[in-house]
TORNU-690714 format. One record per residue (C-alpha): x, y, z. Coordinates in steps of 0.2 Angstrom, whole numbers, plus 5000, padded with zeros to 4 digits. Each point is the difference from the previous one (the first is absolute). Layout:
REM TORNU-690714
+------+-------+------+
! east ! north !   up !
+------+-------+------+
!    X !     Y !    Z !
...
+------+-------+------+
END
This chain:
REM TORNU-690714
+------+-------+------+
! east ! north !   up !
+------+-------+------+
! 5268 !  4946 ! 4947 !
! 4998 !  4993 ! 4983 !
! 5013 !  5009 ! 4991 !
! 5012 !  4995 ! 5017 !
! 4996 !  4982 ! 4995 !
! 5003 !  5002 ! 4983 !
! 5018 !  5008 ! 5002 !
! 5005 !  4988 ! 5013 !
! 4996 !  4985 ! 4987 !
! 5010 !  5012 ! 4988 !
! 5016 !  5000 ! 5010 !
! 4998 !  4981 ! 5004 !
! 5001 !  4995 ! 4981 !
! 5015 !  5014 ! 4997 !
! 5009 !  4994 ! 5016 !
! 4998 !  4980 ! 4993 !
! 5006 !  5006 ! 4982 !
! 5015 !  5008 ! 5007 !
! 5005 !  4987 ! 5012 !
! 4999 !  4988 ! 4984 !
! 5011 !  5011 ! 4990 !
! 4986 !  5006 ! 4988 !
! 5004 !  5017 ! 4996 !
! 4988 !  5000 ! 4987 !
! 4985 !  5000 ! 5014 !
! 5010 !  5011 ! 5010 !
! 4999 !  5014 ! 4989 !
! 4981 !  4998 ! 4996 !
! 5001 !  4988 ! 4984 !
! 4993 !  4986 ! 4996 !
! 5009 !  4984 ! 5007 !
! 5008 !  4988 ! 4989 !
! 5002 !  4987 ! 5014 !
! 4985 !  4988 ! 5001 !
! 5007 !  4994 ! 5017 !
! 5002 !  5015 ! 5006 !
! 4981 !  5007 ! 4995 !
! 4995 !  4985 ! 5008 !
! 5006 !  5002 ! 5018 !
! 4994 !  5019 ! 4997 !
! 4984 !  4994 ! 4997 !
! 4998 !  4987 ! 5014 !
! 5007 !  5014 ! 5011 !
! 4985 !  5011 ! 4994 !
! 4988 !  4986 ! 5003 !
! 5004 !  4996 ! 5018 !
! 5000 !  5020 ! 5002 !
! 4981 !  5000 ! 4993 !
! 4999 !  4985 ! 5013 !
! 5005 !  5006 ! 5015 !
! 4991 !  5018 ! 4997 !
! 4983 !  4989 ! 4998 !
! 5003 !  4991 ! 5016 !
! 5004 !  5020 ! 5009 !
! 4983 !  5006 ! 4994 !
! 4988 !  4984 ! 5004 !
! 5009 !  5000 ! 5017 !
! 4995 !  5019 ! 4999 !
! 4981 !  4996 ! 4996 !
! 4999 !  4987 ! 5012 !
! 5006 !  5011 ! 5016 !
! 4990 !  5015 ! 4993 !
! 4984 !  4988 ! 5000 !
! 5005 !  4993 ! 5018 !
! 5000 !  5016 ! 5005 !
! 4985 !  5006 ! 4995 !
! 4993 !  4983 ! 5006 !
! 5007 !  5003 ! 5016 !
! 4993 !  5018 ! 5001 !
! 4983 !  4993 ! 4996 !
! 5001 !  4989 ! 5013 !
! 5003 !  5011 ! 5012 !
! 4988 !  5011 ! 4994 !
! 4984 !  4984 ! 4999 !
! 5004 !  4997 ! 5018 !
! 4999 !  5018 ! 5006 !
! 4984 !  5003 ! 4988 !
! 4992 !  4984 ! 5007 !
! 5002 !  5005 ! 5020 !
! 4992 !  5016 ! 4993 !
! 4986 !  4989 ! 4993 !
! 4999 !  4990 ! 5016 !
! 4997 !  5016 ! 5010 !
! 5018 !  5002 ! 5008 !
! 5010 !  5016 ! 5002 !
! 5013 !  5002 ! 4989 !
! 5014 !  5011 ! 5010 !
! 5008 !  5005 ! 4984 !
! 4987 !  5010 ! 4997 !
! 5003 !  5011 ! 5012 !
! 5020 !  4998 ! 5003 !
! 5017 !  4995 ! 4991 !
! 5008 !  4983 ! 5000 !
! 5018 !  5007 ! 4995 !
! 5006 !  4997 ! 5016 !
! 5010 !  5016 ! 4999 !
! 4984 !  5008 ! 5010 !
! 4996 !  4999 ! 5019 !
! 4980 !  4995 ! 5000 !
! 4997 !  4993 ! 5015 !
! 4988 !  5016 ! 5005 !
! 4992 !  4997 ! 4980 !
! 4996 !  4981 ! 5006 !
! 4995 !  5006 ! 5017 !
! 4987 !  5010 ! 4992 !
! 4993 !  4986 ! 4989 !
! 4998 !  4989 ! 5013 !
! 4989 !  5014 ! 5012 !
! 4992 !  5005 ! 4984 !
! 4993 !  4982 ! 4996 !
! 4992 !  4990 ! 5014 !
! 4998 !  4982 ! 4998 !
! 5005 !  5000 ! 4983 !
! 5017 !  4988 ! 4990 !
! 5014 !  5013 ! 4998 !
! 5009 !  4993 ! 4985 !
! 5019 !  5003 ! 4996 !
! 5007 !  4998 ! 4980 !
! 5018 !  4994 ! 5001 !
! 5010 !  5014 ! 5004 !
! 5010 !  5007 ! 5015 !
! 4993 !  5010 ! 5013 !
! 5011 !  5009 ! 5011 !
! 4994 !  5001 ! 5018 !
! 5008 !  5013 ! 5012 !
! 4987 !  4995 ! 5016 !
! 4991 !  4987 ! 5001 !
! 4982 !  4999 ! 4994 !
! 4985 !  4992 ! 5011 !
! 4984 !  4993 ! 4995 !
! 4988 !  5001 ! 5011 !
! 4993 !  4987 ! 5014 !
! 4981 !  5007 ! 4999 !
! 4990 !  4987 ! 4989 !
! 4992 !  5015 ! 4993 !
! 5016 !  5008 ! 4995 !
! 5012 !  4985 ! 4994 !
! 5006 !  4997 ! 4986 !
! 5008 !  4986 ! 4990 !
! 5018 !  5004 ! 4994 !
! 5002 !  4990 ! 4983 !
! 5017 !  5001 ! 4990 !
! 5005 !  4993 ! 4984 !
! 5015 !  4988 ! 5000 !
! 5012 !  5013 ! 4995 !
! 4994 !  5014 ! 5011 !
! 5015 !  5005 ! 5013 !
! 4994 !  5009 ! 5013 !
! 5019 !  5010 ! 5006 !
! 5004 !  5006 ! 5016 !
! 5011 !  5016 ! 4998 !
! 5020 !  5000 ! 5005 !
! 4995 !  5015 ! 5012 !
! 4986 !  4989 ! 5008 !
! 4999 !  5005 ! 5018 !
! 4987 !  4991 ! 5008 !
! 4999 !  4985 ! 5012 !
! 4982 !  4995 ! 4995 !
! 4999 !  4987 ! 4984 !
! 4999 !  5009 ! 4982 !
! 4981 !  4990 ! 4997 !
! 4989 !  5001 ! 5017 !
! 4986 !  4991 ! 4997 !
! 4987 !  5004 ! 5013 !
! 5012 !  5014 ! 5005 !
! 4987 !  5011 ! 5000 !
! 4980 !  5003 ! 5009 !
! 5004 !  4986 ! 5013 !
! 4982 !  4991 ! 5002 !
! 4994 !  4983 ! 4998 !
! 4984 !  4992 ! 4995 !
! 4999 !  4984 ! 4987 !
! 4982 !  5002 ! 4999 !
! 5002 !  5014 ! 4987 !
! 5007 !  4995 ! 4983 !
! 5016 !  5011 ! 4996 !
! 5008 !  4990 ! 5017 !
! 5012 !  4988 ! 4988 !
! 5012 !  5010 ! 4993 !
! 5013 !  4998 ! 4990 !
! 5021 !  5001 ! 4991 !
! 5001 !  4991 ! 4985 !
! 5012 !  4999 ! 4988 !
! 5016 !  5010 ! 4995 !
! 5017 !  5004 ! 5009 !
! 5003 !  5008 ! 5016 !
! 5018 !  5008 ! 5000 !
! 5006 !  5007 ! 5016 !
! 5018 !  5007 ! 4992 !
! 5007 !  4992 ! 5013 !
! 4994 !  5015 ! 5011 !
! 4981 !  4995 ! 5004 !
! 4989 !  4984 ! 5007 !
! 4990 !  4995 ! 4988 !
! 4981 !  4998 ! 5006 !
! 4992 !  5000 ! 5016 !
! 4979 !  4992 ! 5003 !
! 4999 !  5013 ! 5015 !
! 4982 !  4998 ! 5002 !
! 4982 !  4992 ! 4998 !
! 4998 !  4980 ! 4993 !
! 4999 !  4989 ! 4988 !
! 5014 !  5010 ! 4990 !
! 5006 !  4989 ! 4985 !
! 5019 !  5004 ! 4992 !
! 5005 !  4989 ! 4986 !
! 5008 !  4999 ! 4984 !
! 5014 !  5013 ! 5005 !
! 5017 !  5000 ! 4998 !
! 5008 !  5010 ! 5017 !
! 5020 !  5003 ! 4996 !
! 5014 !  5013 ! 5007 !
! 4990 !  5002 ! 5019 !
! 5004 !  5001 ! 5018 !
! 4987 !  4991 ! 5004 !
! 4989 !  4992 ! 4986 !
! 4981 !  4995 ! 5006 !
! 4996 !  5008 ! 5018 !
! 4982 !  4994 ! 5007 !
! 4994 !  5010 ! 5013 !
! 4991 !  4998 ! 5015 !
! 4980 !  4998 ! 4995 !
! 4987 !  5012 ! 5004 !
! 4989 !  4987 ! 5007 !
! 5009 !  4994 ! 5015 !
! 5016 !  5000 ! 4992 !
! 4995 !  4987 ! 4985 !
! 5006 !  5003 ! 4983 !
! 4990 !  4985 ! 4990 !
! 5013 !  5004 ! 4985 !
! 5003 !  4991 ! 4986 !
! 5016 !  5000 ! 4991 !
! 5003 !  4991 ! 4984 !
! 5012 !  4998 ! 4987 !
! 5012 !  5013 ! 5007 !
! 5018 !  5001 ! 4997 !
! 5011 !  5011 ! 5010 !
! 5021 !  5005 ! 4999 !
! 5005 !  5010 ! 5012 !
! 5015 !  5013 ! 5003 !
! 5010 !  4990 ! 5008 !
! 5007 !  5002 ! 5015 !
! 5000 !  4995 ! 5020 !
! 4985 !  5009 ! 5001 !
! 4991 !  4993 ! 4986 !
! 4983 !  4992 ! 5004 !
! 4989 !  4990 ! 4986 !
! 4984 !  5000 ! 5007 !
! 4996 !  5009 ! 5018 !
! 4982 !  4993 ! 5008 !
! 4992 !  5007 ! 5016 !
! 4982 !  4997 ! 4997 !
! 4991 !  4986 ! 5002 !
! 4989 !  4986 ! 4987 !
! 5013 !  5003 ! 4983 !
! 5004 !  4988 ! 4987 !
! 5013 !  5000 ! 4989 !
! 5002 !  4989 ! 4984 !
! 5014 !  4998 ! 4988 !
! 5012 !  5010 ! 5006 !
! 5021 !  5005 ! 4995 !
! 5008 !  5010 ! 5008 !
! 5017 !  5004 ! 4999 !
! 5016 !  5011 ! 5005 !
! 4994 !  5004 ! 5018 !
! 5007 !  4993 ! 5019 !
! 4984 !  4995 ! 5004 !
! 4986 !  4994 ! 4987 !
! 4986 !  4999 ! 5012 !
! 4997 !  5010 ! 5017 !
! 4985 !  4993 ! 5009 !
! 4997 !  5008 ! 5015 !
! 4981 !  4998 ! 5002 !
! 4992 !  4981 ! 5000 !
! 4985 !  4991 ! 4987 !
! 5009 !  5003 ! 4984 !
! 5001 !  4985 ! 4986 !
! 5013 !  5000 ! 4989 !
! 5004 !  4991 ! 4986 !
! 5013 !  4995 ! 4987 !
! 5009 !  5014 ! 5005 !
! 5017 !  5002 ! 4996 !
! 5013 !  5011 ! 5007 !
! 5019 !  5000 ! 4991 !
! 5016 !  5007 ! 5008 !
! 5011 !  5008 ! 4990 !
! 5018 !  4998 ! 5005 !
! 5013 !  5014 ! 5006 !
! 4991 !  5004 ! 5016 !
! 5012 !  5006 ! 5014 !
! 4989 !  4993 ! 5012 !
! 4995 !  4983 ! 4992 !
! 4996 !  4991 ! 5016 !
! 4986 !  5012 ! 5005 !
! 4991 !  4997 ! 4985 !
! 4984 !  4992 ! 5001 !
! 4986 !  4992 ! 4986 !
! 4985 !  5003 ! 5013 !
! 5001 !  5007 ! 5017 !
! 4987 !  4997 ! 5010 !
! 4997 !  5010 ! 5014 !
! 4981 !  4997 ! 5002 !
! 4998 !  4992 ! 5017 !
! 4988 !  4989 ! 4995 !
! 4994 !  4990 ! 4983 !
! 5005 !  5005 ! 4981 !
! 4998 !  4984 ! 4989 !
! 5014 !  4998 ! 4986 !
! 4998 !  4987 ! 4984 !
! 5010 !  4999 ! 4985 !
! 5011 !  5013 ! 5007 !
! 5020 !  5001 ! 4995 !
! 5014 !  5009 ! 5009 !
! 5012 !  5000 ! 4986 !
! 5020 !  5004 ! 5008 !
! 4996 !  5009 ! 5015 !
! 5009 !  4995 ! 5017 !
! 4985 !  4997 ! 5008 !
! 4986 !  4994 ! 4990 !
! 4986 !  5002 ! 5013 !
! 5002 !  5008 ! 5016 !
! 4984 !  4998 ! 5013 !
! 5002 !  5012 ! 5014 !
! 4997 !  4997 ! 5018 !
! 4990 !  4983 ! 5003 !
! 4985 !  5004 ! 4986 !
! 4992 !  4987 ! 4989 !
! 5001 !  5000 ! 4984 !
! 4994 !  4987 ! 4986 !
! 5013 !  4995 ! 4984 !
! 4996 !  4988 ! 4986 !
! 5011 !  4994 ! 4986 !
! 5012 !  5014 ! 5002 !
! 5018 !  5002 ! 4993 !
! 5017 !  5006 ! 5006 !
! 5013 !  4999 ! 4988 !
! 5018 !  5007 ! 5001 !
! 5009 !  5001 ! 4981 !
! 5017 !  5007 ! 5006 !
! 5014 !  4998 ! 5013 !
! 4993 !  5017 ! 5007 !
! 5008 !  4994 ! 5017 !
! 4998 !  5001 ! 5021 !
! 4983 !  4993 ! 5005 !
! 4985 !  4994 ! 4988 !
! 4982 !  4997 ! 5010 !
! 4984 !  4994 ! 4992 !
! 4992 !  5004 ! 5017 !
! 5003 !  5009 ! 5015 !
! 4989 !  5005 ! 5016 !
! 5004 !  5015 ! 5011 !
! 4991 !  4987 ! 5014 !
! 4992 !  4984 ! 5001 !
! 4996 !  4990 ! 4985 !
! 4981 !  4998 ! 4999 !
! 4996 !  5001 ! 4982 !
! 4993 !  4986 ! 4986 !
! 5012 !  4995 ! 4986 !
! 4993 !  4987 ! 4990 !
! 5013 !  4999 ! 4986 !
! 5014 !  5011 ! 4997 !
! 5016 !  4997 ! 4988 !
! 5018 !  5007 ! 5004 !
! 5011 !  4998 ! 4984 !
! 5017 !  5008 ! 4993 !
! 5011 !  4998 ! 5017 !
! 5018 !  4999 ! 4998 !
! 5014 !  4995 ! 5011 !
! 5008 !  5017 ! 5004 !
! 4984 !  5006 ! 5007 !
! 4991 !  4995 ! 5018 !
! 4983 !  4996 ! 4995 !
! 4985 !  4997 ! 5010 !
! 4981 !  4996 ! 4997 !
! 4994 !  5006 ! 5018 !
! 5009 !  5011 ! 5012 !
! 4991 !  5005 ! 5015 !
! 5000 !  5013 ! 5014 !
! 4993 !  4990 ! 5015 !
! 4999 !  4983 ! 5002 !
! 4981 !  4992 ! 5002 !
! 4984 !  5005 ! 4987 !
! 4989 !  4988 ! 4995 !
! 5003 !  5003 ! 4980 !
! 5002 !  4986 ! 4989 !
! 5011 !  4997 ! 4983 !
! 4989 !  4983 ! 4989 !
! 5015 !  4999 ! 4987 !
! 5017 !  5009 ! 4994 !
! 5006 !  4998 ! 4982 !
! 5020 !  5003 ! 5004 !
! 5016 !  4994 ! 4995 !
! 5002 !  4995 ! 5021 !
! 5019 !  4996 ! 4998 !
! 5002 !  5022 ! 4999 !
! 4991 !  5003 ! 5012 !
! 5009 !  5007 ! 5017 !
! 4986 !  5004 ! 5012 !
! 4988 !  4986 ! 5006 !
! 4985 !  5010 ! 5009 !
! 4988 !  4993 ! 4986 !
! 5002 !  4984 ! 5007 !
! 4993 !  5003 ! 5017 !
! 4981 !  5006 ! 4991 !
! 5005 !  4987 ! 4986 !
! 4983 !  4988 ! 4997 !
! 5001 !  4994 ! 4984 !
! 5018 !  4998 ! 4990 !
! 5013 !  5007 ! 4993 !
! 5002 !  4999 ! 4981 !
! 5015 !  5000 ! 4989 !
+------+-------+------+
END
């Protein structure tokens, strides 16, 4: 590389000398032009310069690098330290391998132990289930840049992670009963839902980043009387798009979900059991839908209570959508419309009578070309109340708010 260097400075100077008539310098002799010697020179200098610059750039990736590297490998050596099970001893990460079966075995082989995953990718052609047993659950901890891939060829209607998918039984007496996901990506390929809590309580998900799925987060019905007592914090899903798209699917009862986004789904939250709390939950349409006007930011279908705070349907034509005459609880939530996506924008509608509790809600982004309304319902009647509504009232079309109206309307 040197001796590359060194020519390349060579023709430089010959090529300067030449274009400055030196023919002296051409041929290999000393240069009789001070001026001309000068600006050979500089030319050499800026050469030396820029060849400096290259190799500290050089040093300073190779040391990032290798920083990097001894990161990744301090993180894995210190789950080792803490007791986890590394899966990387016992499988690849290329993602070029199918291991569901190799985590499958790690997780039987390993009873109420931390399964750790480095960053990596892990290519899933099944799903893979932990079990629902106390005595034989695990906790399934990934590092932020561990992909856990779903196949192009997956097959399979069941979710690619099932927690408590496995040895169905329930008893939170006996330590092991709080499972766990945490951490890392879950990548359905645009083929595969993402995680499914099928079984047992008190299952915590957070931390997880849930992207290219059917259906991102599905919570089961319980195996004590259908109650799931989930928690689910911190977790971020995009989906595959789609009029069959589905954020997060819940049929069990007693879940809360915090902190939520959700993205590039129809529907961002299917409820179709009561005594769930959500909060700061925010799910966003993404536009170029062929069926806009069936798109929904939660869509309850509980038949009885769910309480919603802090909770933001972001573009959907219906923000929340309270089947038959339930009750359901809102506070402080949003319904925003950024673009003239046009036909009919609802911040609520009823399949029957109006009988939930709305104690502040704010409807925001109208525009003349569309028919806005803040509550459309299916019967007249219910006992519901709306305390306050934050709108810009001269956009808005349908006046059923105003019947269960106590409080006022703000612009």
């Amino acid at each position: 590389m040197k001796k590359h260097r060194l020519s390349f400075s060579r023709f430089l100077l010959l090529l300067t000398c030449l274009t400055l008539g030196c023919a002296g310098c051409a041929s290999g002799s000393a240069s009789t032009d001070p001026e001309a010697e000068k600006k050979a020179s500089e030319a050499e200098a800026r050469l030396a310069a820029s060849e400096r610059k290259l190799a500290d750039l050089e040093a300073k990736l190779a040391a990032l690098e290798q920083k990097n590297a001894a990161s990744e490998t301090d993180k894995t050596s210190e789950a080792a330290s803490l007791g986890y099970v590394v899966v990387t001893d016992y499988l690849a990460n290329d993602g070029k391998v199918d291991v569901a079966d190799a985590i499958q075995k790690v997780i039987d082989d390993n009873p109420n132990r931390t399964i750790y995953f480095p960053d990596g990718v892990y290519l899933l052609s099944k799903p893979i289930c932990t079990p629902a047993d106390p005595s034989k659950s695990v906790d399934l901890k990934l590092s932020n840049y561990a992909i856990l891939r779903a196949s192009p060829f997956w097959k399979h209607e069941e979710a690619m992670v099932r927690l408590g998918g496995k040895d169905a039984f329930n008893d939170i007496s006996t330590p092991g009963s709080n499972y766990s996901l945490t951490g890392g990506i879950i990548d359905g390929s645009k083929v595969a839902k993402g995680v499914s809590i099928d079984s047992g309580r008190e299952t915590r998900v957070e931390n997880l980043s849930i992207k290219n799925t059917t259906i991102g987060l599905h919570i089961a019905k319980g195996a004590n009387n259908n109650s799931s007592d989930a928690d689910i914090l911190n977790v971020n899903i995009c989906g595959a798009g789609g009029n069959d798209s589905i954020g997060v699917l819940i049929e069990g009862f007693d879940n809360t979900l915090t902190n939520m986004r959700i993205a590039n789904v129809h529907i961002g939250v299917k409820l179709c059991s009561p005594a769930n709390s959500l909060r700061n939950i925010h799910p966003l349409y993404i536009m170029g839908s062929s069926d806009y006007e069936s798109s929904i930011g939660f869509y309850d279908i509980s038949g009885d209570c769910n309480w919603y705070d802090f909770c933001y349907s972001d573009q959907f034509a219906c923000g929340f959508y309270l089947g038959g005459s339930m009750n359901a609880y809102l506070s402080n939530c949003f319904c925003f419309w950024y673009s003239d996506q046009g036909g009919t924008q609802v911040a609520m509608r009823t399949g029957g009578k109006f009988n939930s509790l709305v104690s502040c809600i704010r409807v925001g982004g109208l525009s003349p070309n569309c028919k806005t309304a803040i509550l459309e319902v299916g019967e007249p009647g219910g006992q519901g109340t709306i305390d306050a509504v934050h709108t810009n009232e001269g956009l808005v079309t349908g006046g059923d708010h105003r019947t269960y109206l106590t409080g006022k309307v703000l612009d």
